[in-house]
Wavefront OBJ file of the C-alpha trace (Angstrom):
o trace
v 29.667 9.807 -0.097
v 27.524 12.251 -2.118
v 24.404 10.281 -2.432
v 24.739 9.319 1.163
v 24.794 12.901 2.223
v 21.887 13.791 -0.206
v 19.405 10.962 1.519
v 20.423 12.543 5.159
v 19.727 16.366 3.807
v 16.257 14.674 2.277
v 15.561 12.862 6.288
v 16.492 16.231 7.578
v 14.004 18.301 5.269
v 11.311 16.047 5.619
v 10.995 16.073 9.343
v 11.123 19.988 9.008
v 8.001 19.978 6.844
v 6.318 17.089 8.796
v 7.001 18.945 12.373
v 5.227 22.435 10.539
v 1.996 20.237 10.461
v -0.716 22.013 12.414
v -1.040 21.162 16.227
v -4.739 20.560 16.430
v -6.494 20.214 19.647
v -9.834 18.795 18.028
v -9.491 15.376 17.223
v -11.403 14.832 14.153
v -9.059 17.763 12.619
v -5.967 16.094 14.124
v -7.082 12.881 11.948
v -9.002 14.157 8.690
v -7.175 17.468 8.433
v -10.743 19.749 8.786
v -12.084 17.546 5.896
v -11.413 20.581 3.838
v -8.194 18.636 1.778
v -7.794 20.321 -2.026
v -7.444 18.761 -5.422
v -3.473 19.019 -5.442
v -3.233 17.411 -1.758
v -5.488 14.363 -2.426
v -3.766 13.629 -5.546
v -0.464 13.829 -3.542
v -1.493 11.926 -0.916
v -3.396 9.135 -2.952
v -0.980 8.683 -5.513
v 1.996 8.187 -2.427
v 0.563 6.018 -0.428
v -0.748 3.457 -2.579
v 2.278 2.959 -4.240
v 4.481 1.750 -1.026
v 5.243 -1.459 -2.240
v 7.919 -0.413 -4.861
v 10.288 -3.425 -4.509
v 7.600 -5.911 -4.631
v 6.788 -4.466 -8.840
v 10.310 -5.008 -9.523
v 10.837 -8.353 -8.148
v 7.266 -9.811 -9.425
v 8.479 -8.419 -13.207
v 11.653 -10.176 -12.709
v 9.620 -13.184 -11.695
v 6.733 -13.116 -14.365
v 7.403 -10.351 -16.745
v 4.845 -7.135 -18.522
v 1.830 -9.191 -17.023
v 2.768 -7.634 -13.904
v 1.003 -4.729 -15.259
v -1.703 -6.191 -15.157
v -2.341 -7.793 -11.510
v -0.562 -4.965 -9.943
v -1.965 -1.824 -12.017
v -4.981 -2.613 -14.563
v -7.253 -4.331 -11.907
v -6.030 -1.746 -9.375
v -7.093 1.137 -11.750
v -10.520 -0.556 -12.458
v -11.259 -0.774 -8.595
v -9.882 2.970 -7.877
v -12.002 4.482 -10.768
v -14.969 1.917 -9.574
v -14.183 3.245 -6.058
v -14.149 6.812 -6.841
v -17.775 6.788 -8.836
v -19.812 4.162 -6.780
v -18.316 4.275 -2.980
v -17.210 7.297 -2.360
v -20.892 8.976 -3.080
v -22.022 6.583 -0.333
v -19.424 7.268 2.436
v -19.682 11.138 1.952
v -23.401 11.126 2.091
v -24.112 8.966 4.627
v -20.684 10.756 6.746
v -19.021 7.476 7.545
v -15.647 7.941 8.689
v -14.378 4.821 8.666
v -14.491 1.112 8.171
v -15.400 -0.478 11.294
v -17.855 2.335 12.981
v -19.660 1.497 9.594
v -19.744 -1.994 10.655
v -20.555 -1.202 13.918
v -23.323 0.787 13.480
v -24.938 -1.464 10.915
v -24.297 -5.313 12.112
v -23.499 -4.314 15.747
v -20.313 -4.680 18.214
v -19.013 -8.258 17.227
v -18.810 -7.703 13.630
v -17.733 -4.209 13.926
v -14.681 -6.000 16.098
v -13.735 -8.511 14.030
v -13.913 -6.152 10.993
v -11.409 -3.613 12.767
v -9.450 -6.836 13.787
v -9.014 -7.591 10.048
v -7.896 -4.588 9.363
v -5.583 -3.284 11.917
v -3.272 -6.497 10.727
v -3.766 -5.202 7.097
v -2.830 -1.778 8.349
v -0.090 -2.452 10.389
v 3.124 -1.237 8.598
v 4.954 -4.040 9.123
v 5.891 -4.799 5.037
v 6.652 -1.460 4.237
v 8.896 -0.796 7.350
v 10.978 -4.141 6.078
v 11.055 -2.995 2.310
v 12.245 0.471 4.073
v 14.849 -1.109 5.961
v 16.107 -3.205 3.027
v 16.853 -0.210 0.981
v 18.375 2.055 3.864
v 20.457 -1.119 4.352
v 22.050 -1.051 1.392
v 21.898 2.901 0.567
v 24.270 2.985 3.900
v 25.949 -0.392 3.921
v 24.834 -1.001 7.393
v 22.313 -3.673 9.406
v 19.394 -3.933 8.464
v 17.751 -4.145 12.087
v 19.153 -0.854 12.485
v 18.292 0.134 9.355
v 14.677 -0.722 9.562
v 14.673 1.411 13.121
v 15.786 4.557 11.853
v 14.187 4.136 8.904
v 10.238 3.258 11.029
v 11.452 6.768 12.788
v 12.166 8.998 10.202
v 9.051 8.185 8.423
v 6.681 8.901 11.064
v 8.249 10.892 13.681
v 5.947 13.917 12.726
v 2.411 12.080 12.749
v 2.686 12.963 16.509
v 2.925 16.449 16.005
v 0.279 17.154 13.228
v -1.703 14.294 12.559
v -3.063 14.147 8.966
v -2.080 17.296 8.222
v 1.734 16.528 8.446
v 1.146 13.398 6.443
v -0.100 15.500 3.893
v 2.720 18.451 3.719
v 5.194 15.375 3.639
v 3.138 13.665 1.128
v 3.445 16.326 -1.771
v 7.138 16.399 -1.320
v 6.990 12.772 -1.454
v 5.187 12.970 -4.881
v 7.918 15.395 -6.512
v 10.883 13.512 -5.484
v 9.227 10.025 -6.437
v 8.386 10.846 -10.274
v 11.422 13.182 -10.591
v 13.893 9.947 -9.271
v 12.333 7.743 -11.656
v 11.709 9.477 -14.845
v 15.371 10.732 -14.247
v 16.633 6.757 -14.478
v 14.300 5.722 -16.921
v 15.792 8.277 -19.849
v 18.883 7.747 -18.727
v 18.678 4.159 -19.195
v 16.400 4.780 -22.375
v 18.390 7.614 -24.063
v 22.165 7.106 -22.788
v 24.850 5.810 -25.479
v 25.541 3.361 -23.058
v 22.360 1.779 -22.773
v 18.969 2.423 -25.406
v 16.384 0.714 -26.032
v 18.462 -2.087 -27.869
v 18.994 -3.368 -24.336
v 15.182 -4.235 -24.003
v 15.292 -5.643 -27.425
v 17.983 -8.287 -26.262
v 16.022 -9.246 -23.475
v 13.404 -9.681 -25.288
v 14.966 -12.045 -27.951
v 16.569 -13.839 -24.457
v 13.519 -14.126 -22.593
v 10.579 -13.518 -24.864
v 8.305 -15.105 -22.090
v 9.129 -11.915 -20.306
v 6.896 -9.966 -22.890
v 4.322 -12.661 -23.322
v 1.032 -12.823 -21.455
v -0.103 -14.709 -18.951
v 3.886 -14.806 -19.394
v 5.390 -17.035 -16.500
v 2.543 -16.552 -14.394
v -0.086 -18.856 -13.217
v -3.680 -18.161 -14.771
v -4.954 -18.681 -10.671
v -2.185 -16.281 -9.538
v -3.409 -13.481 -12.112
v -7.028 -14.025 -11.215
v -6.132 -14.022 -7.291
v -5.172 -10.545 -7.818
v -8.075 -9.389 -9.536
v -10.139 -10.651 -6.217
v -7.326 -8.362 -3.975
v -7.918 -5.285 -6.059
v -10.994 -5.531 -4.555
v -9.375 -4.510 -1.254
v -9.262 -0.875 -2.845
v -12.944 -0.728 -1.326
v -11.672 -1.708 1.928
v -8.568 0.537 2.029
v -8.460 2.612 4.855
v -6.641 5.088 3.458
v -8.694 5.811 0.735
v -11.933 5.964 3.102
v -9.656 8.538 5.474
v -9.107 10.473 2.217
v -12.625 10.440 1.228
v -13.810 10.936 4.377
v -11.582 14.273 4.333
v -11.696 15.437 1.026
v -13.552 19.012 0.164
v -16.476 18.147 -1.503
v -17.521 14.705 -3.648
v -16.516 16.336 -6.722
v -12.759 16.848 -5.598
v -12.584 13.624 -4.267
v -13.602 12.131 -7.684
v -11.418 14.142 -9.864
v -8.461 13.340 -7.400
v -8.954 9.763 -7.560
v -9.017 9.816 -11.270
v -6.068 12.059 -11.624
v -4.674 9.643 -9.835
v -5.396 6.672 -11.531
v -3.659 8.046 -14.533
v -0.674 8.864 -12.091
v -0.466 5.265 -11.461
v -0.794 4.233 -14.701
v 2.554 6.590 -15.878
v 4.282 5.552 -12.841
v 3.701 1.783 -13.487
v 4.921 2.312 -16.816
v 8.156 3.419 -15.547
v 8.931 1.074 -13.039
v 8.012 -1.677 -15.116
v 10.056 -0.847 -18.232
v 12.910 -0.143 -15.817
v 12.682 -3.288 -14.206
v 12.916 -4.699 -17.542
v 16.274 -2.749 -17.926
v 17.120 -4.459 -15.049
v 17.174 -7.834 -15.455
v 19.177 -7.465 -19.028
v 21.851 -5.599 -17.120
v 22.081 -7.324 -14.106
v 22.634 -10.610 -16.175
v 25.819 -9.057 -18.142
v 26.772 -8.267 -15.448
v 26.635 -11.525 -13.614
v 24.006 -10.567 -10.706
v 21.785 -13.160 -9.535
v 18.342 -11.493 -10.143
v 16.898 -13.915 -8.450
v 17.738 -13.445 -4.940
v 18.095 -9.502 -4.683
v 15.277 -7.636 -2.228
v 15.664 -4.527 -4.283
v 16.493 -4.398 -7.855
v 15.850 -0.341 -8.425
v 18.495 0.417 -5.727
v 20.963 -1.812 -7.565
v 20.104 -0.985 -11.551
v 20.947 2.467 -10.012
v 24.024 1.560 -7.665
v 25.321 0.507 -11.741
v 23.678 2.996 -14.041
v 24.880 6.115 -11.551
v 28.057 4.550 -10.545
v 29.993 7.700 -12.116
v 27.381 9.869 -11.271
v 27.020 10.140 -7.247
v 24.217 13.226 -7.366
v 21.995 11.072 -9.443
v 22.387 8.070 -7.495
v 21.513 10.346 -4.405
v 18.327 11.637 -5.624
v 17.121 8.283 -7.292
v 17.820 7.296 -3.472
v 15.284 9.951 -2.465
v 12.593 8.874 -4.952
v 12.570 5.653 -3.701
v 12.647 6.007 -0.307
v 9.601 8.541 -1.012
v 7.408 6.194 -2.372
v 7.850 3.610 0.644
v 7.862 6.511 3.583
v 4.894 8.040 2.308
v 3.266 4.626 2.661
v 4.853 4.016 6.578
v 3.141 7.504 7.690
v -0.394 6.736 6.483
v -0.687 3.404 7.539
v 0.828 4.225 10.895
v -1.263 6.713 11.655
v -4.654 4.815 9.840
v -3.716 1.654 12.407
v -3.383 4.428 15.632
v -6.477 6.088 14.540
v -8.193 2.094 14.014
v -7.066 0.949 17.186
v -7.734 3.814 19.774
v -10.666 6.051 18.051
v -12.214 3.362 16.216
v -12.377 0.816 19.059
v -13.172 3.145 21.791
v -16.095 3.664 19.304
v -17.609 0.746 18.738
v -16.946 -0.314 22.985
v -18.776 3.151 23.837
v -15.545 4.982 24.961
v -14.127 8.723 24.770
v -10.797 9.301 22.449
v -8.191 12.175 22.332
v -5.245 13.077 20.583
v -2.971 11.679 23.524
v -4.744 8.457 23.124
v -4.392 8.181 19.575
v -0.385 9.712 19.902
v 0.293 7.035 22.168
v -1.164 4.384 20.197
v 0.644 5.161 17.237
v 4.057 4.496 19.327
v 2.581 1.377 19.752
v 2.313 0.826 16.511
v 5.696 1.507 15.498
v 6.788 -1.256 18.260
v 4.314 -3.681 16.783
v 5.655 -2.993 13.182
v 9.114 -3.332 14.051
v 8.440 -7.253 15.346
v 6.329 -8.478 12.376
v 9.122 -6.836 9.640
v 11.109 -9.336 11.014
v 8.895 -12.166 10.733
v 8.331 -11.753 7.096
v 10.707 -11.995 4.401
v 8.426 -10.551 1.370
v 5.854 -7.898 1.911
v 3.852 -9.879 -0.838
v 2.815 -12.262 1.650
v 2.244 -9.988 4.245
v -0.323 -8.308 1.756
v -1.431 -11.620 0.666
v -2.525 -13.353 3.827
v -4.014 -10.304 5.744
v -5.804 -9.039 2.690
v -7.614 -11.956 2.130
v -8.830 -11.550 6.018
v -9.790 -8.651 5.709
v -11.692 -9.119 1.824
v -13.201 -12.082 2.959
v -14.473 -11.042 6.498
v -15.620 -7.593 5.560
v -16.314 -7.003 1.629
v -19.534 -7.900 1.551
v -20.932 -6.604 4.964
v -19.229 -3.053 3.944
v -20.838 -2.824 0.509
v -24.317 -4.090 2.059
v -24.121 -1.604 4.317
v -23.115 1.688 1.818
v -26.343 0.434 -0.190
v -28.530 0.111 2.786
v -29.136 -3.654 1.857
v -30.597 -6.251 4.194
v -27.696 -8.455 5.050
v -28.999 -11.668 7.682
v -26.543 -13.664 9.555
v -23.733 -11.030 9.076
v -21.748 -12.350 12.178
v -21.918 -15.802 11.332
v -21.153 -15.225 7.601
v -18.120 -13.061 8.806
v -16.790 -16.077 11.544
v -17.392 -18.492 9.270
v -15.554 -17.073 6.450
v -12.839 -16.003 8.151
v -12.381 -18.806 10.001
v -12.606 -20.805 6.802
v -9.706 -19.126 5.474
v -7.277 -19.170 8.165
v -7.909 -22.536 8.672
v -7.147 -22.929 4.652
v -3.896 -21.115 4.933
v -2.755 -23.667 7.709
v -3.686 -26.703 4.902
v -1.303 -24.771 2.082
v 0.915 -24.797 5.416
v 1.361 -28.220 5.888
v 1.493 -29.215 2.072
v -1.851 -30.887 1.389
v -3.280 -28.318 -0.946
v -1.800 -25.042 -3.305
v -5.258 -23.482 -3.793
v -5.114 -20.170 -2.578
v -7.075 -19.660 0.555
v -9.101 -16.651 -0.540
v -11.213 -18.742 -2.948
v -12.433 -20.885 0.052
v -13.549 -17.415 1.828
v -15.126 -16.056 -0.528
v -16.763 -19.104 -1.892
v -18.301 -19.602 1.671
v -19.323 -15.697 0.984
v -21.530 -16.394 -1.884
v -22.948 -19.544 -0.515
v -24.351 -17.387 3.033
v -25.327 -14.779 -0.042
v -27.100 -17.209 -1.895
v -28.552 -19.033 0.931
v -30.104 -15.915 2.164
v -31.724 -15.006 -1.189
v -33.038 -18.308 -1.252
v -35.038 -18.095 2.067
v -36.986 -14.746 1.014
l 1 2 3 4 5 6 7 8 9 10 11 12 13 14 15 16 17 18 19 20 21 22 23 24 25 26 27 28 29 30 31 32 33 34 35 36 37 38 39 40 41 42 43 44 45 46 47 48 49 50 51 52 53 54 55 56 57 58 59 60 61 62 63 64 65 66 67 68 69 70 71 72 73 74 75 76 77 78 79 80 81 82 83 84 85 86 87 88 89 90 91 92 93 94 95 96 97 98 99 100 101 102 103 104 105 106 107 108 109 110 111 112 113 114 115 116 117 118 119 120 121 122 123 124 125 126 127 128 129 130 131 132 133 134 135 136 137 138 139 140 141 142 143 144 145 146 147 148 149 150 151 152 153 154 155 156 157 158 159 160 161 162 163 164 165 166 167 168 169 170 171 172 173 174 175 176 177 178 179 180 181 182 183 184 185 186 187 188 189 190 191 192 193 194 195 196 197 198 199 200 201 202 203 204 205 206 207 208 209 210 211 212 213 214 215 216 217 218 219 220 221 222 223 224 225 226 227 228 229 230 231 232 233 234 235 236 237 238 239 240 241 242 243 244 245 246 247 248 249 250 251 252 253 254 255 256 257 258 259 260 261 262 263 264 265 266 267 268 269 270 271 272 273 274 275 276 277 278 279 280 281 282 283 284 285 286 287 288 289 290 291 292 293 294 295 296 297 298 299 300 301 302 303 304 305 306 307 308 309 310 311 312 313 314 315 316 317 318 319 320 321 322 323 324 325 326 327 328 329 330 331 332 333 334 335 336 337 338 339 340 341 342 343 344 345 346 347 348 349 350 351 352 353 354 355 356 357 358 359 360 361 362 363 364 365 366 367 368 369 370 371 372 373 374 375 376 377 378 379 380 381 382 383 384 385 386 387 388 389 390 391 392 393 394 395 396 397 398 399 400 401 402 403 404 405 406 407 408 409 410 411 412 413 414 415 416 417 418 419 420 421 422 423 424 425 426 427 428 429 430 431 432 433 434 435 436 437 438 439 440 441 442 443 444 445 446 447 448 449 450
């Protein structure tokens, strides 16, 4: 099949331009690229890899409608702009590399571990490897254990050879093939005889809810995510890329380049999801219980049209493989360089090559645990929001912070132990309230005793 062929050629290509990645020998150029990354390359890059979660927009609008846009984009472009203006100036001057040697070197060695703890489960591909394998599994028709393997491999199989720099050669390809997929499916579905905007329209008199906001979702549910956008500050990735842009200035116009690159992009998906659930319910899909909608509005739209359906294929699988590299090679980098760190130890590249294997191995055995990214995301960015938020953003602004260990334990603790109550049915109230309550309440208590 045509499309088929097209995704293989696009595997091929990519692993070409990933393998042409430089082979450093100095470490901190194997992992921020020289910190001498351009304009073009951070946009790239940025844009790419926050956007990994593709399936996830589609399914939520399907499940609550426009207000998506706002708990997955608005609050996200808030935090990224907020990011850009107020954080990066701080990790730049001060040259902190990353999360938890910031930690370290301001709390000490416990906090500085639990903080990389945190977020080496946040980091660890897992969700994006399973949303990878879901749509290889149907682009091919094959298993999707196998299709989650080759799919893990293909999208990271050249972090060993250049490090960063790879990731960001891959990346810019990435970024062509993931507007050009989309904006080619959303005027076809917009513009075409066979479809127009009248489809929307009939949704909308079907469903108005859809269109409505809050819509179908919970006030609590909206304002959760609001709280997780603050997990922007605590994104590895954007630290790495901050940490390796030029100069402060380029970082700042890349990140708000990029903003407005989310905000098109959102846009499109979410319109096109719309598309989606109109068509899939003529044609008597059950919306309800598909793991990728995009893959099938296009399996219908292109049916006739094999060389469109192939390179939609591409654009999808771009936005989720360009979100499997970074965080791979993020978690390698947090779990060799980062904790040899803080315990006093020497890193190489070997070390953080053969970490990144293990990784992969680790990814491949949590995809299969979880059925949704979204809770993947869910309860691991609450861990890591509630254990390390404040301590981080103390520490940037050179603020006295007492009792950051115990606030950290507690809070985390807290929250896991919140998440096992929502387990066993005796409460719904999401468990990131409790942490971060527990946060203000050390906050408070220290003000109180100056």
């Amino acid at each position: 099949m045509i499309s088929s062929l097209l995704v293989s050629v696009f595997f091929g290509i990519l692993l070409f331009i990933g393998f042409q990645g430089k082979n450093n020998t100095n470490l901190k150029d194997f992992a921020y690229s020289g910190r001498k990354v351009t304009t073009p390359a951070l946009i790239a890059t940025l844009v790419t890899t926050w956007y990994g979660g593709i399936n996830e927009i589609g399914i939520e609008v399907i499940y609550n409608g426009v207000v998506t846009w706002i708990y997955f984009g608005l609050f996200y472009y808030i935090a990224a702009l907020l990011y850009a203006y107020i954080i990066a100036p701080q990790i730049i001057n001060k040259n902190y590399r990353s999360i938890p040697v910031t930690i370290y070197k301001t709390y000490g060695k416990i906090p500085g571990l639990i903080s990389l703890s945190t977020l080496l489960l946040y980091l660890i591909p897992a969700s994006y490897i399973l949303i990878l394998g879901q749509l290889i599994s149907q682009i091919f028709d094959i298993n999707l254990i196998l299709a989650i393997f080759l799919g893990a491999t293909f999208s990271t199989a050249y972090t060993l050879k250049g490090g960063f720099s790879s990731i960001l050669k891959t990346d810019q390809i990435q970024f062509i093939f993931m507007f050009f997929g989309f904006i080619t499916l959303f005027c076809y579905l917009f513009f075409s005889d066979s479809y127009g905007p009248s489809i929307i329209k009939d949704l909308y008199n079907r469903q108005p809810d859809l269109f409505s906001i809050p819509g179908r979702a919970p006030l609590s549910y909206i304002v959760m995510f609001a709280f997780l956008s603050l997990l922007t500050f605590l994104d590895p990735s954007f630290h790495q890329r901050t940490f390796a842009g030029k100069n402060l200035k380029t970082v700042q116009k890349s990140i708000t380049i990029s903003a407005l690159c989310w905000f098109v992009f959102d846009l499109i998906t979410i319109t096109t999801a719309l598309f989606y659930i109109e068509i899939a319910f003529r044609n008597g899909f059950d919306i309800y219980s598909t793991s990728s909608p995009y893959i099938e509005l296009a399996k219908i739209v292109f049916n006739n049209n094999p060389f469109l359906m192939g390179l939609f294929f591409i654009s999808i699988l771009s936005v989720v493989m360009s979100t499997i590299d970074s965080y791979t090679f993020l978690s390698s980098i947090t779990l060799k360089y980062d904790l040899n760190t803080i315990l006093e130890k020497e890193t190489n590249i070997k070390d953080i090559k053969k970490s990144t294997i293990l990784i992969l191995i680790i990814s491949l055995g949590l995809s299969l645990i979880f059925d949704r990214a979204l809770s993947y995301w869910y309860y691991f960015g609450s861990y890591v929001l509630v254990s390390t938020f404040f301590p981080l953003i103390y520490a940037l602004f050179d603020i006295r912070m007492k009792n950051a260990t115990t606030m950290m334990i507690t809070a985390l603790s807290m929250t896991i132990l919140w998440d096992i109550i929502i387990y066993l049915e005796i409460s719904n109230l999401p468990s990131i309230y409790i942490g971060l309550t527990i946060n203000m309440l050390f906050i408070t208590i220290s003000k109180l005793k100056k």
